[in-house]
Rosetta silent file (secondary structure, phi, psi, omega in degrees, C-alpha in Angstrom):
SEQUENCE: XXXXXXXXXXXXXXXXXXXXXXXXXXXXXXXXXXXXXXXXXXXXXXXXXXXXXXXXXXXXXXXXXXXXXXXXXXXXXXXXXXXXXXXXXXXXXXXXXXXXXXXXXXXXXXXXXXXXXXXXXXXXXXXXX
SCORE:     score description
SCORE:     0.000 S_00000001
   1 L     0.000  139.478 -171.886    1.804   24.199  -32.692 S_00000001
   2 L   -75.019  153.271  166.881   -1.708   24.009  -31.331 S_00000001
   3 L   -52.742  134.184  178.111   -4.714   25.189  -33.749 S_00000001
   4 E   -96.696  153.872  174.094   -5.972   29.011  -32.775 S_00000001
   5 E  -145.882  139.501 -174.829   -9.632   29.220  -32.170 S_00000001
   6 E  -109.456  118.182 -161.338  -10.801   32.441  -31.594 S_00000001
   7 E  -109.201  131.797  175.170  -14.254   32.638  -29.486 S_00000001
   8 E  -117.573  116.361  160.945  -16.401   36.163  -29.626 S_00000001
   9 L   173.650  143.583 -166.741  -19.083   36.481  -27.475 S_00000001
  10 L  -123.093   60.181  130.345  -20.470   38.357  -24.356 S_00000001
  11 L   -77.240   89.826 -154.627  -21.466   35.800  -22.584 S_00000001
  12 H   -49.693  -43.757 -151.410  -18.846   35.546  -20.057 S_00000001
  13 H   -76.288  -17.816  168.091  -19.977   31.862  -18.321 S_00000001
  14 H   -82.996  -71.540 -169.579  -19.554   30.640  -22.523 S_00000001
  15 H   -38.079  -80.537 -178.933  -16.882   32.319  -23.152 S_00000001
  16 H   -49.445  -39.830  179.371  -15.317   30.689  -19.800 S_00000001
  17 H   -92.724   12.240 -160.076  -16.590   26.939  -20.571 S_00000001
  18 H  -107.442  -44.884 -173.204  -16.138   26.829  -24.664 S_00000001
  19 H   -29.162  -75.376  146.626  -12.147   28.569  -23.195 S_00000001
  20 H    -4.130  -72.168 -165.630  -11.860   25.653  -20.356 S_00000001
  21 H   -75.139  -52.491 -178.034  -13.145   22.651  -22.956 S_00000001
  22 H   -41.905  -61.973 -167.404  -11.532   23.714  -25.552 S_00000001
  23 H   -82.948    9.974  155.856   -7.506   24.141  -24.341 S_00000001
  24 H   -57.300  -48.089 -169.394   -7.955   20.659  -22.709 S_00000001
  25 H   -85.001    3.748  178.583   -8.784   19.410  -26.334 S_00000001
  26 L   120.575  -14.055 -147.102   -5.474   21.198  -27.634 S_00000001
  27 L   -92.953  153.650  150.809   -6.610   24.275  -28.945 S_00000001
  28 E  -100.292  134.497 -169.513   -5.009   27.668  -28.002 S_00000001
  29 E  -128.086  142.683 -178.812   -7.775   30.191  -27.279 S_00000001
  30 E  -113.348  166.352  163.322   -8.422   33.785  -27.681 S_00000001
  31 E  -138.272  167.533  155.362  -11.161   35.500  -27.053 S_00000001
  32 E  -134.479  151.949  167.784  -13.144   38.766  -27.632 S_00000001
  33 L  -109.767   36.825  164.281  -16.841   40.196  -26.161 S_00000001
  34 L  -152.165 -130.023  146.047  -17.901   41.732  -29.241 S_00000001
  35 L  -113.036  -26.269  172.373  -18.486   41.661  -32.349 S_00000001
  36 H   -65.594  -58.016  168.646  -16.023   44.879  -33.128 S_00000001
  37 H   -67.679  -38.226  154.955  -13.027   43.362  -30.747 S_00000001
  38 H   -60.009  -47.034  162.677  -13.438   39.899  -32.840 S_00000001
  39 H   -42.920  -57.410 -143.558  -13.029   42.055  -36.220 S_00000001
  40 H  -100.119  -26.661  159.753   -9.983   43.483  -34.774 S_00000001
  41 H   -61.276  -36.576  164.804   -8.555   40.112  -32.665 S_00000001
  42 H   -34.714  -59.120 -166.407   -9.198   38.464  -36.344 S_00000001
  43 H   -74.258  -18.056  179.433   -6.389   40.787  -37.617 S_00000001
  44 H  -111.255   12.817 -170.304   -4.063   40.364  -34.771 S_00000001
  45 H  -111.217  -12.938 -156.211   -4.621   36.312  -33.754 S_00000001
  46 L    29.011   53.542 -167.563   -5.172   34.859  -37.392 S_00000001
  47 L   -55.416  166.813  145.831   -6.991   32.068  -35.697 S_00000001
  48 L   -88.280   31.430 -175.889   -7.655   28.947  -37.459 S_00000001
  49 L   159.028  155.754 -168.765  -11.264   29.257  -36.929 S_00000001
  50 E  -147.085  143.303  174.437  -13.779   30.976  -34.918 S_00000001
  51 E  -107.679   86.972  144.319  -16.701   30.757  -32.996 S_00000001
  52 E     3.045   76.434 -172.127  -19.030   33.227  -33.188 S_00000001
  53 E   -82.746  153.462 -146.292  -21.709   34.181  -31.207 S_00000001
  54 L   -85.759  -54.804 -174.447  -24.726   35.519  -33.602 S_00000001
  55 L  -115.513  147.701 -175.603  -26.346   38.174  -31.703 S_00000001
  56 L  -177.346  151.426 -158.314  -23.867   40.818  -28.937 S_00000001
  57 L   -84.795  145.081 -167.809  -23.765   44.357  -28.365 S_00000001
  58 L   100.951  -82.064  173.931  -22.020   46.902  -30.246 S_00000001
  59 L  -130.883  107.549  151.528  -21.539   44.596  -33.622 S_00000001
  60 L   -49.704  156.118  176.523  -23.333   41.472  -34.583 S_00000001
  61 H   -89.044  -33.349  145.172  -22.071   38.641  -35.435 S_00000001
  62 H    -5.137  -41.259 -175.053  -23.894   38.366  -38.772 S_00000001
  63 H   -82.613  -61.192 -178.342  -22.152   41.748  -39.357 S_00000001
  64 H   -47.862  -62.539 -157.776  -18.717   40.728  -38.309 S_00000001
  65 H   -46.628  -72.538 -169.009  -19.151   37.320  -40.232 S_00000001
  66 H   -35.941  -79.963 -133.059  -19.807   40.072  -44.010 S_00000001
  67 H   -78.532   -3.403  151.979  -16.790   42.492  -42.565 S_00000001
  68 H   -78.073  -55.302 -176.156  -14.068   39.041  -42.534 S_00000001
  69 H   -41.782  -42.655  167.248  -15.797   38.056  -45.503 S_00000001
  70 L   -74.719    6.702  155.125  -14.869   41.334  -47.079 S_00000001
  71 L   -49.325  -55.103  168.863  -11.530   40.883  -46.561 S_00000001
  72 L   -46.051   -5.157 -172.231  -10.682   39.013  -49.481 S_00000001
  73 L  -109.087   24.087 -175.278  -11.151   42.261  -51.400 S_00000001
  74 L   -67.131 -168.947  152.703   -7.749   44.211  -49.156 S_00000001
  75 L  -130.743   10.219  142.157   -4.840   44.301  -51.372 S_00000001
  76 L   -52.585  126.301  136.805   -3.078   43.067  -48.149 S_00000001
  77 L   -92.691    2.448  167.775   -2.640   39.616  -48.790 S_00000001
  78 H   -88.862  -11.522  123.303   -2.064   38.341  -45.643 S_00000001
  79 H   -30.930   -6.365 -167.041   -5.357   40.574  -44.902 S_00000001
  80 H  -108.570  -56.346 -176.593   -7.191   38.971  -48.141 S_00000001
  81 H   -46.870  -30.609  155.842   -6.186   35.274  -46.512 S_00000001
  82 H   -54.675  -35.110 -160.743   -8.392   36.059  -43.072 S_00000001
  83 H   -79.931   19.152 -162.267  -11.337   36.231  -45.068 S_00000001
  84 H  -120.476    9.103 -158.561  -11.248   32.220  -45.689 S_00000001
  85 L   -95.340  128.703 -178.767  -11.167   31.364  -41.890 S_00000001
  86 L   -84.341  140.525 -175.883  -14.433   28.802  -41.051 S_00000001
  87 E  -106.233  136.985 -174.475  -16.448   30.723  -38.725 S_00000001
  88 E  -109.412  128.105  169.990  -18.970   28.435  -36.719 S_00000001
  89 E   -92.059  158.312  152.388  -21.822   31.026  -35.588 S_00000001
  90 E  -107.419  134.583 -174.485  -23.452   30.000  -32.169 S_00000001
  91 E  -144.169  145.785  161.793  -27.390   31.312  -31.492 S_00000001
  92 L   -73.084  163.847 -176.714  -30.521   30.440  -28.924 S_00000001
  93 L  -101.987  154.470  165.930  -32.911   28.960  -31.582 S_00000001
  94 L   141.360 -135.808 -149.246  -35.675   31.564  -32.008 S_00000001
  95 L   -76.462  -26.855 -169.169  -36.124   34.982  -34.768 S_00000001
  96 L   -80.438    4.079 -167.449  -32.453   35.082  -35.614 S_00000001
  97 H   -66.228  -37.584 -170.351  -32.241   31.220  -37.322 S_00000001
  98 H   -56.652  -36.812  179.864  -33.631   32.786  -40.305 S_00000001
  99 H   -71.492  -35.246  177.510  -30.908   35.329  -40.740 S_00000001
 100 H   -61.323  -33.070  170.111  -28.314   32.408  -40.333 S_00000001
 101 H   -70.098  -31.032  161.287  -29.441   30.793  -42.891 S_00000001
 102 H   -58.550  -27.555 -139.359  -29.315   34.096  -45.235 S_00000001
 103 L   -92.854  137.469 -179.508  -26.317   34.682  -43.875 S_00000001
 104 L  -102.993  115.792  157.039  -23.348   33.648  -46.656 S_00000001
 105 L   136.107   -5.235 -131.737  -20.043   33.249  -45.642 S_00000001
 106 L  -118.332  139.798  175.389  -20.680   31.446  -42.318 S_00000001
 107 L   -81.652  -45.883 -173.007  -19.265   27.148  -42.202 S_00000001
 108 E  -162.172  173.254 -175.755  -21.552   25.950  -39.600 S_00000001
 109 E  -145.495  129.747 -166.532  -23.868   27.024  -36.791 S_00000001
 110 E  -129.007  150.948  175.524  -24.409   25.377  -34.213 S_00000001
 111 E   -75.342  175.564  156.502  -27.533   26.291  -31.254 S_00000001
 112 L  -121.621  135.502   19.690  -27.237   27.185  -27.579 S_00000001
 113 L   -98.656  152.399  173.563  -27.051   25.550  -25.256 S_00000001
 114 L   -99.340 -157.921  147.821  -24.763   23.111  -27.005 S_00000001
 115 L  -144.583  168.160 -173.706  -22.465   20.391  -25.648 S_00000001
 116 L   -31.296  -88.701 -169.921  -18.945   19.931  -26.029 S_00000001
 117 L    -3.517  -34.867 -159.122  -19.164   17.155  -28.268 S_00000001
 118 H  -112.955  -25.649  169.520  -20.900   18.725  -30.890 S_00000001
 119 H   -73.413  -34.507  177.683  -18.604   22.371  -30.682 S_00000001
 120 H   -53.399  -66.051  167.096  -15.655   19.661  -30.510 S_00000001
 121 H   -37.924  -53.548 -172.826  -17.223   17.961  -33.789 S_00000001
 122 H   -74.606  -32.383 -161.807  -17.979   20.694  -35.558 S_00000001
 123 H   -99.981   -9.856  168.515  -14.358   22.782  -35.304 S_00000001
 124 L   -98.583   22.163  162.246  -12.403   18.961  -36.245 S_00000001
 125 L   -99.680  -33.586  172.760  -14.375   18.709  -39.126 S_00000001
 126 L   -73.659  -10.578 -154.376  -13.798   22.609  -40.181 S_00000001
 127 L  -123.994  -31.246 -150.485  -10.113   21.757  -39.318 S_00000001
 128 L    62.533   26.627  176.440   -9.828   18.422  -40.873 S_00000001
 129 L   -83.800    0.000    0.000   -8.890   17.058  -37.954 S_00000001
């Protein structure tokens, strides 16, 4: 069964090439364009991993990242077991790097614009692939 990777962010033209590169490389992909609709695709996709984009309207991802993280406290446990999923954030370099780095909970980060290679890199390494 392929690996789920779930990508939130609402930037459609990403969202359409990370989709694109991605089920080429194996992956089955979901998506969401928010940071609220990735909280709630989290609960119904389990992905194994997710990419994240850092700032999007509605819910950040900085915000999103804390409310998975705060899963582990349900008394669901297959709700407690979401909260353990590595989330890769994606950001433009600029005012928000600082919060990523604050930011707890989060596996890797990667800038925009990226290339494959290095979104590729980053989610087999998070995978153990």
């Amino acid at each position: 069964m392929n690996k789920k990777i779930l990508v939130v962010d609402d930037e459609e033209h990403i969202v359409l090439v990370l989709r694109k590169f991605l089920e080429v490389s194996g992956y089955a992909v979901f998506v969401a364009s928010d940071g609220k609709e990735g909280f709630e695709r989290v609960k119904e996709v389990k992905p194994d991993l997710i990419l994240m984009d850092a700032v999007m309207p509605n819910q950040d991802g900085y915000t999103t990242v804390r409310k998975i993280r705060a899963l582990k406290l349900e008394q669901d446990s297959e709700l407690a077991t979401l909260s353990a999923i590595p989330i890769i954030v994606m950001t433009a370099q600029g005012p928000h790097m600082q919060d990523i780095f604050e930011l707890e909970g989060i596996s890797a980060y990667i800038t925009k614009p990226f290339k494959n290679d290095e979104v590729l890199d980053a989610i087999r390494g998070l995978l153990g692939e």
